[in-house]
Each structure stands twice: as structure tokens, then as C-alpha cells.
PDB file of N, CA, C and O in Angstrom, chain B, residues numbered from 101:
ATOM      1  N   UNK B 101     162.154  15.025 -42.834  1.00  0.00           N
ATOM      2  CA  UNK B 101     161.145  14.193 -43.473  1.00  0.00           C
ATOM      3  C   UNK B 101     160.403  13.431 -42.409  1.00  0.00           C
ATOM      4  O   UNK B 101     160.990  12.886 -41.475  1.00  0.00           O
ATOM      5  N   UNK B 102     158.690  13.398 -42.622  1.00  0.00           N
ATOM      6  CA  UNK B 102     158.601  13.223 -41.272  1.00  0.00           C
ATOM      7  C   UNK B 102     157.485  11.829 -41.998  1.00  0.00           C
ATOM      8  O   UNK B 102     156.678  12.186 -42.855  1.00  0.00           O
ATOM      9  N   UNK B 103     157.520  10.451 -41.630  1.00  0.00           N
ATOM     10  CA  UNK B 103     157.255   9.291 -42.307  1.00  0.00           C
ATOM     11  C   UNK B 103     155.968   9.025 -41.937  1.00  0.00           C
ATOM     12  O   UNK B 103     155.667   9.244 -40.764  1.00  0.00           O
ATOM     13  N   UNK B 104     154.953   8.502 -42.862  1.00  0.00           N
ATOM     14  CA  UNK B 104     153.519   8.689 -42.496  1.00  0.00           C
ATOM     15  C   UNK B 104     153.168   7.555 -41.986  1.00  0.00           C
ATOM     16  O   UNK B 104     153.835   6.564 -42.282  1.00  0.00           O
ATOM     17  N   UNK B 105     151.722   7.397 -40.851  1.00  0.00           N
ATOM     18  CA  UNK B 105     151.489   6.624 -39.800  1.00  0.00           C
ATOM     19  C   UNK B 105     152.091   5.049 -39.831  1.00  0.00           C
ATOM     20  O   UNK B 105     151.697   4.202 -40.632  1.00  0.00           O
ATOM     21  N   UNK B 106     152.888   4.873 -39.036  1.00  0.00           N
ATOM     22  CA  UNK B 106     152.704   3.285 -38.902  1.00  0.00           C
ATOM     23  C   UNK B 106     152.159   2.860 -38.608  1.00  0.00           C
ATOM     24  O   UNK B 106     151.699   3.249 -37.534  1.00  0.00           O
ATOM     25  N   UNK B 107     151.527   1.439 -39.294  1.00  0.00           N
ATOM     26  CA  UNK B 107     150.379   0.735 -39.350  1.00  0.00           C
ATOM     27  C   UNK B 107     150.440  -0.046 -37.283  1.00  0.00           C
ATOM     28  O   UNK B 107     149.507  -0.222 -36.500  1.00  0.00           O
ATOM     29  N   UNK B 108     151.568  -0.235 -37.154  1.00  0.00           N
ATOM     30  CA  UNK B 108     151.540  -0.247 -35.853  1.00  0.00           C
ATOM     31  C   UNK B 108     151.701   0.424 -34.662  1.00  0.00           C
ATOM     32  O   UNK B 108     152.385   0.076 -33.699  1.00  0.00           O
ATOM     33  N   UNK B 109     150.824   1.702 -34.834  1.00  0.00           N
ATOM     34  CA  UNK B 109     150.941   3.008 -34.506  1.00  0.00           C
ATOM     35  C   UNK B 109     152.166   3.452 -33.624  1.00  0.00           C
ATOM     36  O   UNK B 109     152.186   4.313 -32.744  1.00  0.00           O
ATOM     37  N   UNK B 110     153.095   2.717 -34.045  1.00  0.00           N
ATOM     38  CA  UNK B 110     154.912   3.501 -33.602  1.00  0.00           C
ATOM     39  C   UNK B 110     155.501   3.916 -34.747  1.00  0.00           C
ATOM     40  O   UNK B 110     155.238   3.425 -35.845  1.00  0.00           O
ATOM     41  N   UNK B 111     156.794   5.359 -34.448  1.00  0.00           N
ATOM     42  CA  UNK B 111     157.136   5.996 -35.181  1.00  0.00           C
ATOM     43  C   UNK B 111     158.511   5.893 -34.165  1.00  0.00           C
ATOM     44  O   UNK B 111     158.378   5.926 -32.941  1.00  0.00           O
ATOM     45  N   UNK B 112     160.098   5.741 -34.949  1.00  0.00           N
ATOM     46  CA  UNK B 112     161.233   6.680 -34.398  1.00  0.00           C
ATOM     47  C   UNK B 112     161.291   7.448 -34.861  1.00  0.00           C
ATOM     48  O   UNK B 112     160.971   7.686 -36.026  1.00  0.00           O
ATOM     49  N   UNK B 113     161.999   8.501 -33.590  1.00  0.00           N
ATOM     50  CA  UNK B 113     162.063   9.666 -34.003  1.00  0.00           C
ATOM     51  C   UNK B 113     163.593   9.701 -33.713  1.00  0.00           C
ATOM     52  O   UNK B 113     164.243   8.763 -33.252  1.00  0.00           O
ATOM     53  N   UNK B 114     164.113  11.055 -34.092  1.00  0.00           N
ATOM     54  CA  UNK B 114     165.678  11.542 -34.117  1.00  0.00           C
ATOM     55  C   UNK B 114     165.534  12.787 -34.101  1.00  0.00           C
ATOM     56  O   UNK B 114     164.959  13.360 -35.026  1.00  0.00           O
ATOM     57  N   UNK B 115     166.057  13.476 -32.984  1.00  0.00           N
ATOM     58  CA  UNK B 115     165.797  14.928 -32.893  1.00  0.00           C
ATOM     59  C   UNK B 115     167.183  15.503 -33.276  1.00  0.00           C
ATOM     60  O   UNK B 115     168.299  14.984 -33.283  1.00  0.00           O
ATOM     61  N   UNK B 116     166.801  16.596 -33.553  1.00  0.00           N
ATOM     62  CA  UNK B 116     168.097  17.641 -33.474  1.00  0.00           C
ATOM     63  C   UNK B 116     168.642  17.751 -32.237  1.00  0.00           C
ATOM     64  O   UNK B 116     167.941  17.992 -31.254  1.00  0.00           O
ATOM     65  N   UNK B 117     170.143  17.560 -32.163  1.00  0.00           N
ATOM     66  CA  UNK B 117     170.991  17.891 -31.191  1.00  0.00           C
ATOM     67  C   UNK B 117     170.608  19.001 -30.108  1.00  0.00           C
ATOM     68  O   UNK B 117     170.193  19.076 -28.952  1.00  0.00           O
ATOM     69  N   UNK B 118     171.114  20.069 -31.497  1.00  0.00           N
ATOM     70  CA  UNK B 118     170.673  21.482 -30.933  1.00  0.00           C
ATOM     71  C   UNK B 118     169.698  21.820 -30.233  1.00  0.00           C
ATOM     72  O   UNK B 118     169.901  22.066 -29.044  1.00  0.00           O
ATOM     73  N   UNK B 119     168.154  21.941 -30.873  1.00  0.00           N
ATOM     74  CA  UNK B 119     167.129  22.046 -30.011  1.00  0.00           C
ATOM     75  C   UNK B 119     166.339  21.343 -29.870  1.00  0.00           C
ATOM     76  O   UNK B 119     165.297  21.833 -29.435  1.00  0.00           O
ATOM     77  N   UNK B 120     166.348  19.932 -30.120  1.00  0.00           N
ATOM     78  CA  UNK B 120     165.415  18.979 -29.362  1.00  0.00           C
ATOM     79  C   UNK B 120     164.545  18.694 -30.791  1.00  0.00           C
ATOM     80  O   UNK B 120     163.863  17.678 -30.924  1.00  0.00           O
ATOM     81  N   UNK B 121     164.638  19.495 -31.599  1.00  0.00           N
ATOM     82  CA  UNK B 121     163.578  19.474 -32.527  1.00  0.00           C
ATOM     83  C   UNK B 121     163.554  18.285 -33.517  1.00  0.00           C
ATOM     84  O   UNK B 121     164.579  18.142 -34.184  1.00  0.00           O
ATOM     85  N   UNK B 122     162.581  17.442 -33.707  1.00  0.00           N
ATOM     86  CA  UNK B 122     162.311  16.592 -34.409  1.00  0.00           C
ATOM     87  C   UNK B 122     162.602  17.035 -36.095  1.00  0.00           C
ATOM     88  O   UNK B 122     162.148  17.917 -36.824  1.00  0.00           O
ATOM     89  N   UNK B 123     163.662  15.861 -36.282  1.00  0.00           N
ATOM     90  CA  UNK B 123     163.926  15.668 -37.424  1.00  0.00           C
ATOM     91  C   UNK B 123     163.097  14.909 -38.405  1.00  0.00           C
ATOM     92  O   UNK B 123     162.415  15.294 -39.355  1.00  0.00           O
ATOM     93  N   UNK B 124     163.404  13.411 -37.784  1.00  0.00           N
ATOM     94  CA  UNK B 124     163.036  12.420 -38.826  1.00  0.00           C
ATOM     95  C   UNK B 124     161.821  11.419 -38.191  1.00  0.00           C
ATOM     96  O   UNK B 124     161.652  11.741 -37.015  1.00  0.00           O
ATOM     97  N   UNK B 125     161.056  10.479 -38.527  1.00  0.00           N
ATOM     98  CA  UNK B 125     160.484  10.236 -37.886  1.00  0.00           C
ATOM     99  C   UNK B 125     159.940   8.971 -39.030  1.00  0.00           C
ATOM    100  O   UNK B 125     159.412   9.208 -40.116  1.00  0.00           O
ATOM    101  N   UNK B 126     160.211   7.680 -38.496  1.00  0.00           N
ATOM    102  CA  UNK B 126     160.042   6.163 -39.472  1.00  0.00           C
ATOM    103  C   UNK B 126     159.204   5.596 -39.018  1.00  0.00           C
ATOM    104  O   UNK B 126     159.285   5.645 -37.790  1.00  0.00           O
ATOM    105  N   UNK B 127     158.062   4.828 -39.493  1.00  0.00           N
ATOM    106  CA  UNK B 127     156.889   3.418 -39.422  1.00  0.00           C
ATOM    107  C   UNK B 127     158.070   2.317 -38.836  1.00  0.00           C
ATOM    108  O   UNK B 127     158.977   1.785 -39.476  1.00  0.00           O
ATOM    109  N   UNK B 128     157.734   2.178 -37.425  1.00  0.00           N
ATOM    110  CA  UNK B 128     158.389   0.908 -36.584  1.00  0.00           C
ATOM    111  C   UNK B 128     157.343   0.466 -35.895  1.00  0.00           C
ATOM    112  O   UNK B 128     156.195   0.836 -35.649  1.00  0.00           O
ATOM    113  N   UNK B 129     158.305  -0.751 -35.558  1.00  0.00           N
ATOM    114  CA  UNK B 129     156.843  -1.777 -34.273  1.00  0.00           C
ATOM    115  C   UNK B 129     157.485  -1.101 -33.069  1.00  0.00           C
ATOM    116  O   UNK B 129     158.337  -0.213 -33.060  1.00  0.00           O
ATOM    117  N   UNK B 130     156.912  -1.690 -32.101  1.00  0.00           N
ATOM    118  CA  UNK B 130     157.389  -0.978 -30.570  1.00  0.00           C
ATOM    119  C   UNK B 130     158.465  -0.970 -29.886  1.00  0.00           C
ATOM    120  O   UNK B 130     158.562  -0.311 -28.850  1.00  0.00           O
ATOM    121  N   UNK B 131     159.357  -1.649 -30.334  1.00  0.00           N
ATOM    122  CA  UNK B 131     160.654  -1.844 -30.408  1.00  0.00           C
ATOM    123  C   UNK B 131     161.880  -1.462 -30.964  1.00  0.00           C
ATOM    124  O   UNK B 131     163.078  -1.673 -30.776  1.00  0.00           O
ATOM    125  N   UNK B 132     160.880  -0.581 -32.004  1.00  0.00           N
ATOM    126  CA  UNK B 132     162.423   0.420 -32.448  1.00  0.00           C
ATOM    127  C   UNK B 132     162.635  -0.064 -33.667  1.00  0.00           C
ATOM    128  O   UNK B 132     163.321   0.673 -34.375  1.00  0.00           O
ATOM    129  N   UNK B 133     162.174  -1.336 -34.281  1.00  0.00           N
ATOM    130  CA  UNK B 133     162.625  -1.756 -35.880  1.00  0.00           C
ATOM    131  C   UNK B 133     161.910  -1.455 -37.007  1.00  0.00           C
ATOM    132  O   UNK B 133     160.773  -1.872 -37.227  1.00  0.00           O
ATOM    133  N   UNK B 134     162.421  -0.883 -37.584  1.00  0.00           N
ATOM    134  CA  UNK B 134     162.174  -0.166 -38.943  1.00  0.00           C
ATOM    135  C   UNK B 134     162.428  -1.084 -40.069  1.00  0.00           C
ATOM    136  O   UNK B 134     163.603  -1.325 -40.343  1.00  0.00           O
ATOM    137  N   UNK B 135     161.439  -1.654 -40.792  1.00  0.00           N
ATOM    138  CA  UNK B 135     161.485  -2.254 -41.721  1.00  0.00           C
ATOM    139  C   UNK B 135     162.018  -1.568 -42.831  1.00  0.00           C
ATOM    140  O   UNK B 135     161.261  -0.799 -43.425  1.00  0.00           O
ATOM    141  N   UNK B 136     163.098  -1.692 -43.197  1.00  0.00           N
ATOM    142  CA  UNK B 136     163.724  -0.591 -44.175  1.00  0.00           C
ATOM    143  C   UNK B 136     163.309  -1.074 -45.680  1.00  0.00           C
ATOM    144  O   UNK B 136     163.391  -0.274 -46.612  1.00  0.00           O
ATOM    145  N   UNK B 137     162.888  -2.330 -45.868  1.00  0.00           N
ATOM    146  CA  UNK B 137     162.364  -2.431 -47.002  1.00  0.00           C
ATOM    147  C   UNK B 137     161.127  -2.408 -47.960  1.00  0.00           C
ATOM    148  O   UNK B 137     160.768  -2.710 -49.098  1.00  0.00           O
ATOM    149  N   UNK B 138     160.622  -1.754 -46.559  1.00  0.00           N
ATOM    150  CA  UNK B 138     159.024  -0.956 -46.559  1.00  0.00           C
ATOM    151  C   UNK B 138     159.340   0.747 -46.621  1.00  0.00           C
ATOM    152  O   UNK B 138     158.351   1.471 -46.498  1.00  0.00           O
ATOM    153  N   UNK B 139     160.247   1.191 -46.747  1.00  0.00           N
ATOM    154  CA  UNK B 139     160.483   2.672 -46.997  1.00  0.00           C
ATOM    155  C   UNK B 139     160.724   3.145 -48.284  1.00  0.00           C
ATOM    156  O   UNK B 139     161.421   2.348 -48.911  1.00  0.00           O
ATOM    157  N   UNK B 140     160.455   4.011 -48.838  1.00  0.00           N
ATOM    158  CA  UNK B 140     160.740   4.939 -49.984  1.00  0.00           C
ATOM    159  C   UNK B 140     162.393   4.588 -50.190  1.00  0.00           C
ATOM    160  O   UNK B 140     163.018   3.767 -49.518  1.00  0.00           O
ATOM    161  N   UNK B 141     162.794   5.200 -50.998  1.00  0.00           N
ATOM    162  CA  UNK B 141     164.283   5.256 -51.902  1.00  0.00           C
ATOM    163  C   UNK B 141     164.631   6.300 -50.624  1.00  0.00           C
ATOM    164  O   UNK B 141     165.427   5.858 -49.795  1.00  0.00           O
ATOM    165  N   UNK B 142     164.134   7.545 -50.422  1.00  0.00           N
ATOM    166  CA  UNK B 142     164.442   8.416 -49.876  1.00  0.00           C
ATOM    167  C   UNK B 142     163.907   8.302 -48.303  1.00  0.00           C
ATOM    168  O   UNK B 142     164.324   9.218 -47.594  1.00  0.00           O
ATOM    169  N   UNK B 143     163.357   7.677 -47.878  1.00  0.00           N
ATOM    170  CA  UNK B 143     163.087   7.408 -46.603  1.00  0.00           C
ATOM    171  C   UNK B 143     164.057   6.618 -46.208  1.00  0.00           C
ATOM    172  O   UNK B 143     164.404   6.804 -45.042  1.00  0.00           O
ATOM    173  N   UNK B 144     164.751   5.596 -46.933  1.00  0.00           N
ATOM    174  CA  UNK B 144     165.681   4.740 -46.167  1.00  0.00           C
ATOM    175  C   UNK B 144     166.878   5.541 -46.635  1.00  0.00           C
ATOM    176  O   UNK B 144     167.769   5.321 -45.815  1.00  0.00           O
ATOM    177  N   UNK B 145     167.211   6.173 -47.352  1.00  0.00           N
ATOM    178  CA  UNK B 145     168.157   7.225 -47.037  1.00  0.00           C
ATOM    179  C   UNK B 145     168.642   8.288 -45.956  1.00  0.00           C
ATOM    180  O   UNK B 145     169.723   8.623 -45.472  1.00  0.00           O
ATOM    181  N   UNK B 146     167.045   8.721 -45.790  1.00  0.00           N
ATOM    182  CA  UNK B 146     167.875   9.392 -44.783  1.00  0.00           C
ATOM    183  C   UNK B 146     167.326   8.594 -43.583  1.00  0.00           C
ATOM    184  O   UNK B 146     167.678   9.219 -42.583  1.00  0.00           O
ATOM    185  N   UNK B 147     166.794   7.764 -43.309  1.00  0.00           N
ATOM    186  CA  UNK B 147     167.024   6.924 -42.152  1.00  0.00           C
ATOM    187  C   UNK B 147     168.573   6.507 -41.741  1.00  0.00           C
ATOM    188  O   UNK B 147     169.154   6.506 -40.656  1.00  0.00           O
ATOM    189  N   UNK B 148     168.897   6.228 -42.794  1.00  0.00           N
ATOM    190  CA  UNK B 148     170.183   5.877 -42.877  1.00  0.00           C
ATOM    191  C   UNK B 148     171.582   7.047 -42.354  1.00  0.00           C
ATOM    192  O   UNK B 148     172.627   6.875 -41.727  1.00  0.00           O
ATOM    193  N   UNK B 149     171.009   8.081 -42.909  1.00  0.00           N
ATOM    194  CA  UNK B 149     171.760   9.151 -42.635  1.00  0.00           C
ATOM    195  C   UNK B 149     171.206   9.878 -41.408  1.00  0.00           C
ATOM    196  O   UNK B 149     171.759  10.897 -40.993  1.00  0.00           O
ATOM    197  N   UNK B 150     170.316   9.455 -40.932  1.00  0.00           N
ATOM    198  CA  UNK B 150     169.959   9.881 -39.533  1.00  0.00           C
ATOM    199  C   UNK B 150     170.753   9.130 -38.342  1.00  0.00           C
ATOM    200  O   UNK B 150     171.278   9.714 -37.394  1.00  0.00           O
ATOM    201  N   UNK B 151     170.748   7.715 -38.559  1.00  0.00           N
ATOM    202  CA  UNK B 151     171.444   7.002 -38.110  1.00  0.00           C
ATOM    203  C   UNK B 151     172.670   6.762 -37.877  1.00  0.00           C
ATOM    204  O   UNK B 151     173.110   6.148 -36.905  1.00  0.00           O
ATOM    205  N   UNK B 152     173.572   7.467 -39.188  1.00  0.00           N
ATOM    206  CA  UNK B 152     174.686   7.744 -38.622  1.00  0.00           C
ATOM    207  C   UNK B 152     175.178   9.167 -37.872  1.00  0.00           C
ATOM    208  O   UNK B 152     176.236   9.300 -37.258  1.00  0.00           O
ATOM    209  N   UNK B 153     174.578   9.768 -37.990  1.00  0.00           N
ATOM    210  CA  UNK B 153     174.613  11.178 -36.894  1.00  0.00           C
ATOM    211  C   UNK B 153     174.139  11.490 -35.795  1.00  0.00           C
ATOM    212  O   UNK B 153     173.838  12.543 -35.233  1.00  0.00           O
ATOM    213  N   UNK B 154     174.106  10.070 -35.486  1.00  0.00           N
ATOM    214  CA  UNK B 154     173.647  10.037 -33.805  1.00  0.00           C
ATOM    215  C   UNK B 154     174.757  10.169 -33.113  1.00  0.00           C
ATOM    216  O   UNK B 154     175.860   9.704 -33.399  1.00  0.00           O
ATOM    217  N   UNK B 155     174.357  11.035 -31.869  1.00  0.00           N
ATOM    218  CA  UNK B 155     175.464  11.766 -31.412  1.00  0.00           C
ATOM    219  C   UNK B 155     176.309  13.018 -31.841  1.00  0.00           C
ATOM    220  O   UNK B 155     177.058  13.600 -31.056  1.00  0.00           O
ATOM    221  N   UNK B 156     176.102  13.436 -33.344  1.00  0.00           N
ATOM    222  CA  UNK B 156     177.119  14.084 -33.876  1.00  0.00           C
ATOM    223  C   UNK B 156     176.390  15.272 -33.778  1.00  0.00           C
ATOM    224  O   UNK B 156     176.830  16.234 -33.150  1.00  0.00           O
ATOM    225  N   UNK B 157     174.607  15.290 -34.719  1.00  0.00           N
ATOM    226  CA  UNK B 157     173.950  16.121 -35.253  1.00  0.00           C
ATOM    227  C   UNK B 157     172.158  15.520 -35.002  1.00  0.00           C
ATOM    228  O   UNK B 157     171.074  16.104 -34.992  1.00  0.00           O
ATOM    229  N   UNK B 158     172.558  14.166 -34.837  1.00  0.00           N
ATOM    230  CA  UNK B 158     170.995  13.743 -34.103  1.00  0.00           C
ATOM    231  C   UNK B 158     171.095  12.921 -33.003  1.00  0.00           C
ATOM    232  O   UNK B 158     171.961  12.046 -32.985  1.00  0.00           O
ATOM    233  N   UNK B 159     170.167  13.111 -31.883  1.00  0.00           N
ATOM    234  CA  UNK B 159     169.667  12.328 -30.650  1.00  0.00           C
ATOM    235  C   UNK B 159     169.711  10.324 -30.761  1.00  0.00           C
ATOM    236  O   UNK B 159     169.112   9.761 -31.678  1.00  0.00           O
ATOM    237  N   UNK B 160     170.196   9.831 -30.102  1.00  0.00           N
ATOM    238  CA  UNK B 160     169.520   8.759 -30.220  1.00  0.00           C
ATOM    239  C   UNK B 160     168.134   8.723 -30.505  1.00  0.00           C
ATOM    240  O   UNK B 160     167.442   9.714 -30.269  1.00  0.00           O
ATOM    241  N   UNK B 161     167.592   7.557 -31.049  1.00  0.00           N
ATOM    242  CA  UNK B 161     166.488   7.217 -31.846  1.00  0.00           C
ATOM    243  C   UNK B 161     165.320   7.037 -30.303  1.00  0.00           C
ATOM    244  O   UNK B 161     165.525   6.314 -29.328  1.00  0.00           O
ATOM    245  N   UNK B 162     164.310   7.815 -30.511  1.00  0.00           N
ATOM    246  CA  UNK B 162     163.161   7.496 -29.095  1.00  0.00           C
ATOM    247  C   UNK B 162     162.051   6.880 -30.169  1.00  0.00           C
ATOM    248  O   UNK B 162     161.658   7.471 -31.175  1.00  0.00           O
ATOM    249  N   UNK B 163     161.619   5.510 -29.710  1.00  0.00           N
ATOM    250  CA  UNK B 163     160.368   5.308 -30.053  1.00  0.00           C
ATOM    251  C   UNK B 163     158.693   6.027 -29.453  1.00  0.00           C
ATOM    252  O   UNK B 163     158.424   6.143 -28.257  1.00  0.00           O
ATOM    253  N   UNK B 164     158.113   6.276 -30.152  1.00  0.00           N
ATOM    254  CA  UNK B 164     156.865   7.016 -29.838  1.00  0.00           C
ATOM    255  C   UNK B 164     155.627   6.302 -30.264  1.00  0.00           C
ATOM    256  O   UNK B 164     155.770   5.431 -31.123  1.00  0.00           O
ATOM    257  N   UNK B 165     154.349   6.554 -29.762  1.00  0.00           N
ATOM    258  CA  UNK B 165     153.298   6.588 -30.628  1.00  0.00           C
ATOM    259  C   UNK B 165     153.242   7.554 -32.127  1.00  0.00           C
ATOM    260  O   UNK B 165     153.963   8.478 -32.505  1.00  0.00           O
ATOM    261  N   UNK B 166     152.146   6.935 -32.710  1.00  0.00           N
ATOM    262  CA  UNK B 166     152.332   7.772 -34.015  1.00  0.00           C
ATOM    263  C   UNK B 166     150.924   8.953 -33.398  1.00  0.00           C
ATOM    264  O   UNK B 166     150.454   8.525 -32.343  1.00  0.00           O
ATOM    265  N   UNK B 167     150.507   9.773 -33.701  1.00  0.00           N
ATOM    266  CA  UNK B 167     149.426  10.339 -33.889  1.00  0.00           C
ATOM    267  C   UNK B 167     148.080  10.039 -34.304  1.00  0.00           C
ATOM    268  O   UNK B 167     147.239  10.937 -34.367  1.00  0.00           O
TER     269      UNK B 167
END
């Protein structure tokens, strides 16, 4: 699920282990914080579940520009 522009044009991302490939991707400020109570039912879900599979099945979290 890939989360549409943040208004402060940063996004985390969480890649796949395996090949690098972008999983998930949340509306943050530049610092990495994700207002979770600005997300969908299902956006803070699997934020949530992205978050705990760091390391297991996803990358630590890289902050980016959004597009």
C-alpha cells in the first residue's frame, strides 16, 4: 500500500527484505513521524504491521521525499 503525497512532501518507506522493493510508504514530516491519526483504518494497520517486521520481512523505515 503505497500512502498518497504528504502534505510535507516526506514519505517512510519499508522495503522488502528480499529485494529492496518498496513495500509501504506513509505521509511523515522529515523526521520520520507519522501521524497515525491522520491515516486510514487500513493505513495505520499496516503501518503498524510494517513496523513490526522490521528486520524479519521489512527494512528499517528510510525517510524520503514524496514525488
Amino acid at each position: 500500500m503505497n500512502a498518497s503525497q504528504a502534505p510535507s512532501g516526506f514519505v517512510l518507506c519499508f522495503c522488502r527484505l528480499q529485494d529492496g522493493n518498496q513495500l509501504y510508504a506513509f505521509p511523515c514530516d522529515a523526521r520520520g513521524n507519522v501521524d497515525m491519526d491522520s491515516l486510514s483504518e487500513r493505513a495505520r494497520n499496516n503501518y503498524l504491521y510494517a513496523r513490526a517486521l522490521m528486520g524479519l520481512q521489512t527494512t528499517w523505515p528510510a525517510v524520503r521525499r514524496s514525488a
